[in-house]
DSSP file (Angstrom, degrees, kcal/mol; ACC not computed):
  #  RESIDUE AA STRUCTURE BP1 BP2  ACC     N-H-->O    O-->H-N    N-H-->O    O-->H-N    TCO  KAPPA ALPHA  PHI   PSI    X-CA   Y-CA   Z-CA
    1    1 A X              0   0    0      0, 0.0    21,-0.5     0, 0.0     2,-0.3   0.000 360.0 360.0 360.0 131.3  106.5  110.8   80.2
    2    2 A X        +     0   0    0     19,-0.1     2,-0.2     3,-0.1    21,-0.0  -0.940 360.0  34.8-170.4 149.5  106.3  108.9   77.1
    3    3 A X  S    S-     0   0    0     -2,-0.3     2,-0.4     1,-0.1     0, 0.0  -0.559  83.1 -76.1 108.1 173.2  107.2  109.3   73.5
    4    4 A X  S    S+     0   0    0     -2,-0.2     2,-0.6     1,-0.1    -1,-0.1  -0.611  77.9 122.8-109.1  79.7  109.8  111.1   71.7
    5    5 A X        +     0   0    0     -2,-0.4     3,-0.2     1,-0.1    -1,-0.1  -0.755  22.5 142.6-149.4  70.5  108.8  114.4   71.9
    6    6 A X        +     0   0    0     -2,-0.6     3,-0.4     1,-0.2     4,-0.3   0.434  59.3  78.6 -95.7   7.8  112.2  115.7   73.6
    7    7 A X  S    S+     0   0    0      1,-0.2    -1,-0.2     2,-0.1     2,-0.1   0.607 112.0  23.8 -86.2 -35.3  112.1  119.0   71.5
    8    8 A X  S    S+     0   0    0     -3,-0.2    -1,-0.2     2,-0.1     4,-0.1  -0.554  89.1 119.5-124.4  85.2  109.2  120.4   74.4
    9    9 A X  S    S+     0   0    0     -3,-0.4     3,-0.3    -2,-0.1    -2,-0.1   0.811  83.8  38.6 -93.4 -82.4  110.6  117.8   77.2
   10   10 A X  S >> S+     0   0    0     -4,-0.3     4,-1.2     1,-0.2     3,-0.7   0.707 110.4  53.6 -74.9 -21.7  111.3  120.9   79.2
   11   11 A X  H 3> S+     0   0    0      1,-0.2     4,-1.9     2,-0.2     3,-0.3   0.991 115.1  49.0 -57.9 -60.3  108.2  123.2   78.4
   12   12 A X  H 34 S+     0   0    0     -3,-0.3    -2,-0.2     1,-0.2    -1,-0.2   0.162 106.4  48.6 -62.9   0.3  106.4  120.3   79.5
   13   13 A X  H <4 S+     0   0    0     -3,-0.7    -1,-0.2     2,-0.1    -2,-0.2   0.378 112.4  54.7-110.0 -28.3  108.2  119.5   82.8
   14   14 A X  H  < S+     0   0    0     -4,-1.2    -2,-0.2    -3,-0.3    -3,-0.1   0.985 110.8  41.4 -63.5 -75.8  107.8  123.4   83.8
   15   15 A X  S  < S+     0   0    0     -4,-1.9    -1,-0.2    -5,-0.2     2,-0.2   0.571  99.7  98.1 -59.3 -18.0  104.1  123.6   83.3
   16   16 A X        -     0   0    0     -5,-0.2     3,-0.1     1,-0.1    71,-0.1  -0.732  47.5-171.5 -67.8 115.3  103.5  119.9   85.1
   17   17 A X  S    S+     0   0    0     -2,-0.2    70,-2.5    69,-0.1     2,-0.6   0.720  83.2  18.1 -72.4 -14.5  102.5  119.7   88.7
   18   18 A X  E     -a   87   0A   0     68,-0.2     2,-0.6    70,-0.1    70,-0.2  -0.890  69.9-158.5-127.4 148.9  103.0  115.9   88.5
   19   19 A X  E     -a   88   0A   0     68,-2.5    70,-3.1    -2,-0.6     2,-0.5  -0.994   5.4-151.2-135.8 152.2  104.8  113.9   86.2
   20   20 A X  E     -a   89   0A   0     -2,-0.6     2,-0.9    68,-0.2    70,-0.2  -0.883  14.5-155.0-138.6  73.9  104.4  110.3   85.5
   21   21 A X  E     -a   90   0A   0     68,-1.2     2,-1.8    -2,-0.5    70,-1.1  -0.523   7.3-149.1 -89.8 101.6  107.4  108.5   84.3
   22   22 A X  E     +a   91   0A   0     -2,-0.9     2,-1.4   -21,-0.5    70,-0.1  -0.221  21.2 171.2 -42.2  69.0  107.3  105.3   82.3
   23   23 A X        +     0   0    0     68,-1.9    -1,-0.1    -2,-1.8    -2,-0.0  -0.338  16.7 162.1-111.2  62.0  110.1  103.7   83.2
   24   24 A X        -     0   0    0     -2,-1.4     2,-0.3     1,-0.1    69,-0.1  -0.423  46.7-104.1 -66.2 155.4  109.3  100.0   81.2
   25   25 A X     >  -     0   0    0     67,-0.2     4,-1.4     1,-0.1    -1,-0.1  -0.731  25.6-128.8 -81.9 156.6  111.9   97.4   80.5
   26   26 A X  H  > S+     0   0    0     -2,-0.3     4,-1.5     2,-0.2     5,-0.2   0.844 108.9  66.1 -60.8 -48.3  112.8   97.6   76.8
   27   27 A X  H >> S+     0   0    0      2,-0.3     4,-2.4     1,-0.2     3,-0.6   0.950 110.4  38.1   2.2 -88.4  112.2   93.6   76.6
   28   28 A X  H 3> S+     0   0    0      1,-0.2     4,-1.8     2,-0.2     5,-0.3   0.908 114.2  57.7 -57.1 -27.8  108.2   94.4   77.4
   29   29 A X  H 3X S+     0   0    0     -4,-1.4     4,-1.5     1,-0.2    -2,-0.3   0.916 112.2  35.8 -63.6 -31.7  108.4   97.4   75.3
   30   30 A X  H <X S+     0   0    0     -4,-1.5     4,-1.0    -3,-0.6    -1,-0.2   0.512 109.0  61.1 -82.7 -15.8  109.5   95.6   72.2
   31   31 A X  H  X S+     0   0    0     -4,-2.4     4,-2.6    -5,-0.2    -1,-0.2   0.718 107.7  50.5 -67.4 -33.9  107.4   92.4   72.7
   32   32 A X  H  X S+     0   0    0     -4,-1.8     4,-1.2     2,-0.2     5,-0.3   0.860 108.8  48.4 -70.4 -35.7  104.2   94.9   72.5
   33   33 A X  H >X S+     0   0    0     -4,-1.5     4,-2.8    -5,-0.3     3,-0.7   0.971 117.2  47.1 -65.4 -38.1  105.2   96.6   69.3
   34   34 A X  H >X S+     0   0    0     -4,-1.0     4,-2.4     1,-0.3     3,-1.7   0.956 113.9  40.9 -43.8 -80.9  105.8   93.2   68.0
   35   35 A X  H 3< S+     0   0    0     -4,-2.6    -1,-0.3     1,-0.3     4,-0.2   0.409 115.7  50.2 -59.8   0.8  102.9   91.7   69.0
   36   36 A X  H <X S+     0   0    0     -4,-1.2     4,-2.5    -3,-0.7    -1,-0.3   0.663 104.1  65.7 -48.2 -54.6  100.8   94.9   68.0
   37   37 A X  H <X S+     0   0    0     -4,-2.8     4,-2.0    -3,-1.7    -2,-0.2   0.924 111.7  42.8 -45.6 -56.6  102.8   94.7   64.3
   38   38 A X  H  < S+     0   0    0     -4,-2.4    -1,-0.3    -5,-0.4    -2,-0.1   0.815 104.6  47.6 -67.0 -43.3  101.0   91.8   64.1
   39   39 A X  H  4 S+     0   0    0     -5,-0.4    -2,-0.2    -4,-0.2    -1,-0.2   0.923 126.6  28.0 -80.5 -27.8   97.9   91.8   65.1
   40   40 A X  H >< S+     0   0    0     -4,-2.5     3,-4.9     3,-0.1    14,-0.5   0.357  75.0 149.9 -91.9   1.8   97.0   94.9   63.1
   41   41 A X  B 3< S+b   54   0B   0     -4,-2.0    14,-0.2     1,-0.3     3,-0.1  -0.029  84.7   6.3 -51.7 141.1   99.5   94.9   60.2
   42   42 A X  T 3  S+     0   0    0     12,-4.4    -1,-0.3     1,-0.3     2,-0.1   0.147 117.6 102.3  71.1 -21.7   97.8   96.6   57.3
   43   43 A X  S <  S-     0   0    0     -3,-4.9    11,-3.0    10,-0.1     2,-0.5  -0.445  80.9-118.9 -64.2 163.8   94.7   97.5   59.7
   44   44 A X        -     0   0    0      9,-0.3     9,-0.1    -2,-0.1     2,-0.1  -0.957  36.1-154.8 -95.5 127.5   93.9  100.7   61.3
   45   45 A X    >   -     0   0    0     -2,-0.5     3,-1.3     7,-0.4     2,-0.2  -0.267  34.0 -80.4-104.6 170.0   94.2   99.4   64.8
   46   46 A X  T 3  S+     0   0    0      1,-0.2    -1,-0.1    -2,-0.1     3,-0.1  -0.590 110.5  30.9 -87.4 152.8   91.9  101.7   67.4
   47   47 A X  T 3  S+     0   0    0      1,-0.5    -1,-0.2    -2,-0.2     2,-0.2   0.303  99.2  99.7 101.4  -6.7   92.8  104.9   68.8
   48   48 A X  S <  S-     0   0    0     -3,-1.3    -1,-0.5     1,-0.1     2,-0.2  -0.487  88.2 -77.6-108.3 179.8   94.9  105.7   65.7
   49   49 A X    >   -     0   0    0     -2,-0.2     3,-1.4    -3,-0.1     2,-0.2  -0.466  54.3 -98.2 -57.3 130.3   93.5  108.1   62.7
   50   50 A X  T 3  S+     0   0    0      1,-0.3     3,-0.1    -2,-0.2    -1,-0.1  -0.551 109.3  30.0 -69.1 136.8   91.1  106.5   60.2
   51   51 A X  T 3  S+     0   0    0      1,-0.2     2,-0.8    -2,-0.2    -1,-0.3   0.409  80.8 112.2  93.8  17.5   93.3  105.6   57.4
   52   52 A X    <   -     0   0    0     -3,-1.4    -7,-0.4    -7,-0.1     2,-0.4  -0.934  55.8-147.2-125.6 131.8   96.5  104.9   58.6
   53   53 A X        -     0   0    0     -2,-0.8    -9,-0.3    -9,-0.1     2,-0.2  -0.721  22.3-119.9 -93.4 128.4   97.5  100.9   58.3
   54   54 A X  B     +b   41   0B   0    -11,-3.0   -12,-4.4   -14,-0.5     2,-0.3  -0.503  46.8 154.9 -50.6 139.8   99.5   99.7   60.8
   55   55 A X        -     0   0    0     -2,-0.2     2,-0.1   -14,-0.2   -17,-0.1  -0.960  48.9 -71.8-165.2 168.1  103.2   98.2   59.6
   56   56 A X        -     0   0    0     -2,-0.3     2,-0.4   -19,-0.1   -22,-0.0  -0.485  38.5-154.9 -66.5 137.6  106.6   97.7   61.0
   57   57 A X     >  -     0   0    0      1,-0.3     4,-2.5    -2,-0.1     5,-0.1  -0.999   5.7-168.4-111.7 100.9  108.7  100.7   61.5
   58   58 A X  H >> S+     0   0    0     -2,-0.4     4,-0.9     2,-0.2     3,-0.8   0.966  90.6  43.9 -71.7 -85.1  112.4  100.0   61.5
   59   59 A X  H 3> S+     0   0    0      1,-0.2     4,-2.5     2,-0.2     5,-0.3   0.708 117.0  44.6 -45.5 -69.7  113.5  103.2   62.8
   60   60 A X  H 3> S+     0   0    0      2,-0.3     4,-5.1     3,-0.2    -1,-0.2   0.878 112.8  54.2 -22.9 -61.7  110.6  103.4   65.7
   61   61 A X  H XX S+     0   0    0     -4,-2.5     3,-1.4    -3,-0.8     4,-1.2   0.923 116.4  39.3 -45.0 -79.9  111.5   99.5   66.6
   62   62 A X  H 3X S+     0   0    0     -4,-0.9     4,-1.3     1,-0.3     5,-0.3   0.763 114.4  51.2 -63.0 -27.2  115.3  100.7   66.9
   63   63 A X  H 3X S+     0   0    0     -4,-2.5     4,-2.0    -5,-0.2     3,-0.4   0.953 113.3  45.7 -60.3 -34.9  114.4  104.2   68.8
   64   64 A X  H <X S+     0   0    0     -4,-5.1     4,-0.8    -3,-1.4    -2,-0.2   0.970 116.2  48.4 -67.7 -39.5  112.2  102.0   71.3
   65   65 A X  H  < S+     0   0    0     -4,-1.2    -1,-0.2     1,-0.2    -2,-0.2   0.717 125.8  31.3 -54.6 -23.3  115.7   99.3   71.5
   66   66 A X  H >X S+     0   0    0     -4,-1.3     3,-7.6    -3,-0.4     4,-1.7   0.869  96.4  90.1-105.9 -58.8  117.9  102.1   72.0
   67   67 A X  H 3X S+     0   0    0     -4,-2.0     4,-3.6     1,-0.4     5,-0.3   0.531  92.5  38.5 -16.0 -60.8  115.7  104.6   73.9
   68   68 A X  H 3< S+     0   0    0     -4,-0.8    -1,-0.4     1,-0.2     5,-0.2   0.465 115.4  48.7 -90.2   8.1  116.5  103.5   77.5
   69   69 A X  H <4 S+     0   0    0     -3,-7.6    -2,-0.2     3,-0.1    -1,-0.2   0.585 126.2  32.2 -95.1 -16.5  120.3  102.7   77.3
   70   70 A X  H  < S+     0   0    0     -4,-1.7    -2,-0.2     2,-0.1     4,-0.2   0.887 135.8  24.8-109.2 -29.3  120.8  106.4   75.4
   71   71 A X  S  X S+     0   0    0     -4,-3.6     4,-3.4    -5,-0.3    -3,-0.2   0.600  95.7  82.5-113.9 -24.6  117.9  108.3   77.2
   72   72 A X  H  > S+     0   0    0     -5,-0.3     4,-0.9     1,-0.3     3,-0.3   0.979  93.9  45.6 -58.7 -56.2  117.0  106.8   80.6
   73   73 A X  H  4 S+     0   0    0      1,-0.2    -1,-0.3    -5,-0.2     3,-0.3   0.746 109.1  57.9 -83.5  -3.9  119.7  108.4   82.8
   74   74 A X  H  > S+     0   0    0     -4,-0.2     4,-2.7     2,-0.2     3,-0.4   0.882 109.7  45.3 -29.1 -62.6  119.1  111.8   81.2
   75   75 A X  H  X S+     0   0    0     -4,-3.4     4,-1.4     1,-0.3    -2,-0.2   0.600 112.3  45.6 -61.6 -18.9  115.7  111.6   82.2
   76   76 A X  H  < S+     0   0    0     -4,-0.9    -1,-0.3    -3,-0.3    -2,-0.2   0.071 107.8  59.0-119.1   7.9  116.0  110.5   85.6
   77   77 A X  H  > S+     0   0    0     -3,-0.4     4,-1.8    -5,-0.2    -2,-0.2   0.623 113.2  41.8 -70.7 -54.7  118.8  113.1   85.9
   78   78 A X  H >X S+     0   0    0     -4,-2.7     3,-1.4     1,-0.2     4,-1.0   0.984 117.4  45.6 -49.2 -54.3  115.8  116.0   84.9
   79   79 A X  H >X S+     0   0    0     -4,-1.4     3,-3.6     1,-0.3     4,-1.5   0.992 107.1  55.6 -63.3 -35.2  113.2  114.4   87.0
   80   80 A X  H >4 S+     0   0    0      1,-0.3     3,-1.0     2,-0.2    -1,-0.3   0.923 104.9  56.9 -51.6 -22.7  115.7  114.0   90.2
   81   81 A X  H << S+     0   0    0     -4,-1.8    -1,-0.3    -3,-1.4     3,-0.2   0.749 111.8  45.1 -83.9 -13.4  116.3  118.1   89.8
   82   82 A X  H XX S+     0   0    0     -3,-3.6     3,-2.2    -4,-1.0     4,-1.9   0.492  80.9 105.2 -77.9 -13.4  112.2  118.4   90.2
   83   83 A X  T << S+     0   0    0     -4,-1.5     5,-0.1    -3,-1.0    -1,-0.1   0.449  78.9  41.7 -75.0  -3.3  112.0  116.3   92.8
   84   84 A X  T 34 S+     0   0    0     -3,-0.2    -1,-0.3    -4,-0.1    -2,-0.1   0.368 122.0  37.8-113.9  -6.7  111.4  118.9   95.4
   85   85 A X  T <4 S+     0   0    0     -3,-2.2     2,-0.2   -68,-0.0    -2,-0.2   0.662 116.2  63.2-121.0 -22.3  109.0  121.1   93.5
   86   86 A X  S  < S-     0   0    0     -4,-1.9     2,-0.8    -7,-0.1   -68,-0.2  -0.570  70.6-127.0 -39.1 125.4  106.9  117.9   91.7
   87   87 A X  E     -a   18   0A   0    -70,-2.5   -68,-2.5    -2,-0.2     2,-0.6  -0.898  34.6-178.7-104.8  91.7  105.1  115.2   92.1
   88   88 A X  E     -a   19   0A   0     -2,-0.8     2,-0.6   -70,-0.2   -68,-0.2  -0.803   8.8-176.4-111.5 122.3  106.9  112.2   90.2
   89   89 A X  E     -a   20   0A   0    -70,-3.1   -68,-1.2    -2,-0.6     2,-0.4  -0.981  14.0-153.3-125.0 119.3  105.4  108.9   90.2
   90   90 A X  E     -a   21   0A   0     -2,-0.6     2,-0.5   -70,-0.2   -68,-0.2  -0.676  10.4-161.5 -65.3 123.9  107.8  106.1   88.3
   91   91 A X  E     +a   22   0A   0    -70,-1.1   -68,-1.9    -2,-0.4     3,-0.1  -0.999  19.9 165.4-114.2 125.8  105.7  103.1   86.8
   92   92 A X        +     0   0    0     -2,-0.5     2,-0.2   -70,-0.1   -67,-0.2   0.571  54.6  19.6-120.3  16.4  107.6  100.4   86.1
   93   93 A X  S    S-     0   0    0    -69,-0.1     3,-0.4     0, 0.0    -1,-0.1  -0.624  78.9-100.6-178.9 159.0  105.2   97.4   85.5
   94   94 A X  S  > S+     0   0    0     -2,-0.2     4,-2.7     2,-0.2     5,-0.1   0.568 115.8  57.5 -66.0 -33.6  101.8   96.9   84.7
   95   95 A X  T  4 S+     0   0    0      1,-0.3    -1,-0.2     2,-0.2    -4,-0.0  -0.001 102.5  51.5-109.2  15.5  100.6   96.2   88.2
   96   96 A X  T  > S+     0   0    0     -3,-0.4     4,-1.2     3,-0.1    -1,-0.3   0.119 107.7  63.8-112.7  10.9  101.9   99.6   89.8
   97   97 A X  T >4 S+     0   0    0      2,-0.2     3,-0.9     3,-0.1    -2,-0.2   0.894 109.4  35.7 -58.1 -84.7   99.7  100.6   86.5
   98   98 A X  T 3< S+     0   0    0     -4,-2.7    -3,-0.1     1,-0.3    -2,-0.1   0.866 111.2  60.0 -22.7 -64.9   96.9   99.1   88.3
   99   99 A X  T 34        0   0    0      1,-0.2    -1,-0.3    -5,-0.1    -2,-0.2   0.950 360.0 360.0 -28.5 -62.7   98.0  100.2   91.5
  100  100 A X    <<        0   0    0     -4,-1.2    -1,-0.2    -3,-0.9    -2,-0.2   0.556 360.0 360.0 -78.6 360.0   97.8  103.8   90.5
């Protein structure tokens, strides 16, 4: 799970036999937007739509700061109620990235 797209959160946990939760600390998430912010400000960085410039996003920056003190245990309340009909793999690191 990743993104803010809690408006089909549950459509999208129904229809999933596995789910794959991205459970980063906010520290590495906000050192990558940074250091993303940067390296592409005013490009179009890859993987995005041709014509849209990367730039800092105040509101994004603070949904990512916030995200896991207002959202985490929600989410890990949902998954724990799947946990018997699911297949939930937690990442929390780059190297169970690898791993998996």
């Amino acid at each position: 799970m990743d993104g803010n797209y809690g408006g089909s959160l549950d459509v999208r946990l129904v229809k999933a036999d596995t789910i794959i939760y991205l459970n980063y600390p906010t520290v590495v998430c906000l050192w990558r937007i940074t250091k993303r912010t940067f390296r592409y400000f005013g490009k179009t960085r890859p993987g995005i739509p041709k014509g849209y410039k990367e730039r800092f996003d105040l509101n994004f920056f603070h949904y990512v700061a916030t995200n896991n003190s207002e959202r985490r245990e929600s989410s890990l309340n949902k998954l724990s109620g799947l946990a018997e009909k699911k297949e939930i793999i937690t990442i929390r690191n780059d190297e169970e990235v690898d791993f998996f």
